[in-house]
Steps between C-alpha positions, in 0.01 A plus 500: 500500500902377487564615853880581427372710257263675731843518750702645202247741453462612871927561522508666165154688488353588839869528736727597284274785371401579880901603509561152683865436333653335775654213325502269813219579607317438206670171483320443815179539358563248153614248776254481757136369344245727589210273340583248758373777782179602289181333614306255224344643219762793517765252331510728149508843697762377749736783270225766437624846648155501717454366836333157539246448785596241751164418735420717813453854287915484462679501150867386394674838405551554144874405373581899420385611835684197693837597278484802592515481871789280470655737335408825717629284861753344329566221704879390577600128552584537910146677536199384706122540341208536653153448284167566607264275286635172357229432233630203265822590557617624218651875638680237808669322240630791315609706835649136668713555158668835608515525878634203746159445651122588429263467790189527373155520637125423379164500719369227281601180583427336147708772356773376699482204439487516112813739555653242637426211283648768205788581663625160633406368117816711385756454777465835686605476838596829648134637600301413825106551418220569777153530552428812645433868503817711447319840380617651848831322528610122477780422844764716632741485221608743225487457195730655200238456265113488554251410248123610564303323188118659571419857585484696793371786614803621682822381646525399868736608704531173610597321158705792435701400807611240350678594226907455534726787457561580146148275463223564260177500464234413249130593483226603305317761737198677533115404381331468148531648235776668652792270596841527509796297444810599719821448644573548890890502590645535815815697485757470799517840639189673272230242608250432261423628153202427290553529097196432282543271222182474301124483526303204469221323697520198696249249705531597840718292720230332759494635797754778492434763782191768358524872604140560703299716278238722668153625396317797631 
């Protein structure tokens, strides 16, 4: 398959129709090659509106899904990221294209590390990846934007901390079949509100907090 036809096709046919029009962020996604992030063998599916796995039960989010939350945060140029689960790298590169800095976080090491052999191929410099388990918070800092790329049973108050005033949120939450994609933002005098986007169904982010479940 002529990948810049399979590209053409994924702006035109799968975002566009999705009711991404951004123009410039659009742009963002014909510049930035996503078959560079897909693992081998996935080379002719790198544009397919599905998502791709990537080793350890974890999948590369489909293009519509990963337009779509750059859309619904909306990330400005002065704004600081936060992502929970690197993968390839792929999602880093297009947020590190919005905000001033992505600090991103994986529990895999390899994943990291194939991040960061993407990333540094194409000159992106304004991320800072780690190994480690940020389902319950990553530091002290806040964040204006924060990313979570698996599923979770439910927000911690402790990640939630962390969001900047004005900050928002993105997460698919709850379990299969029933998940759901939504937006937290944290308002300066209201506190937070929760708006649900969409449904879909995610792998779940490893080792996110559980709710104990009891039998009798």
């Amino acid at each position: 398959m002529d990948i810049e036809i399979a590209k053409t096709n994924m702006l035109k046919q799968q975002l566009r129709t999705s009711g991404v029009v951004d123009e410039y962020l659009l742009a963002v996604f014909d510049y930035i090659p996503r078959e560079q992030f897909v693992p081998s063998g996935y080379y002719n599916v790198a544009y397919a509106d599905s998502n791709i796995p990537i080793g350890h039960g974890q999948v590369m989010l489909s293009p519509t899904l990963e337009a779509k939350i750059l859309q619904q945060t909306a990330i400005q140029p002065q704004e600081k990221v936060m992502e929970i689960g690197t993968g390839t790298g792929y999602l880093t590169a297009l947020l590190a294209s919005q905000g001033q800095h992505v600090t991103s976080i994986d529990i895999f090491p390899d994943l990291i590390e194939r991040a960061k052999e993407n990333l540094a191929e194409l000159d992106i410099t304004n991320i800072s990846l780690h190994v480690g388990n940020a389902a319950m918070g990553w530091g002290k800092h806040l964040f204006d934007v924060i990313i979570v790329s698996g599923a979770m049973q439910f927000l911690p108050e402790s990640l939630l901390d962390q969001l900047a005033p004005g900050g928002r949120l993105f997460a698919v939450v709850g379990e299969a079949p029933v998940m759901q994609a939504c937006l937290i933002t944290r308002h300066h005098e209201q506190g937070l509100t929760t708006k649900i986007l969409f449904e879909t169904v995610l792998p779940s982010l490893i080792d996110a907090p559980h709710r104990e479940s009891f039998s009798f």
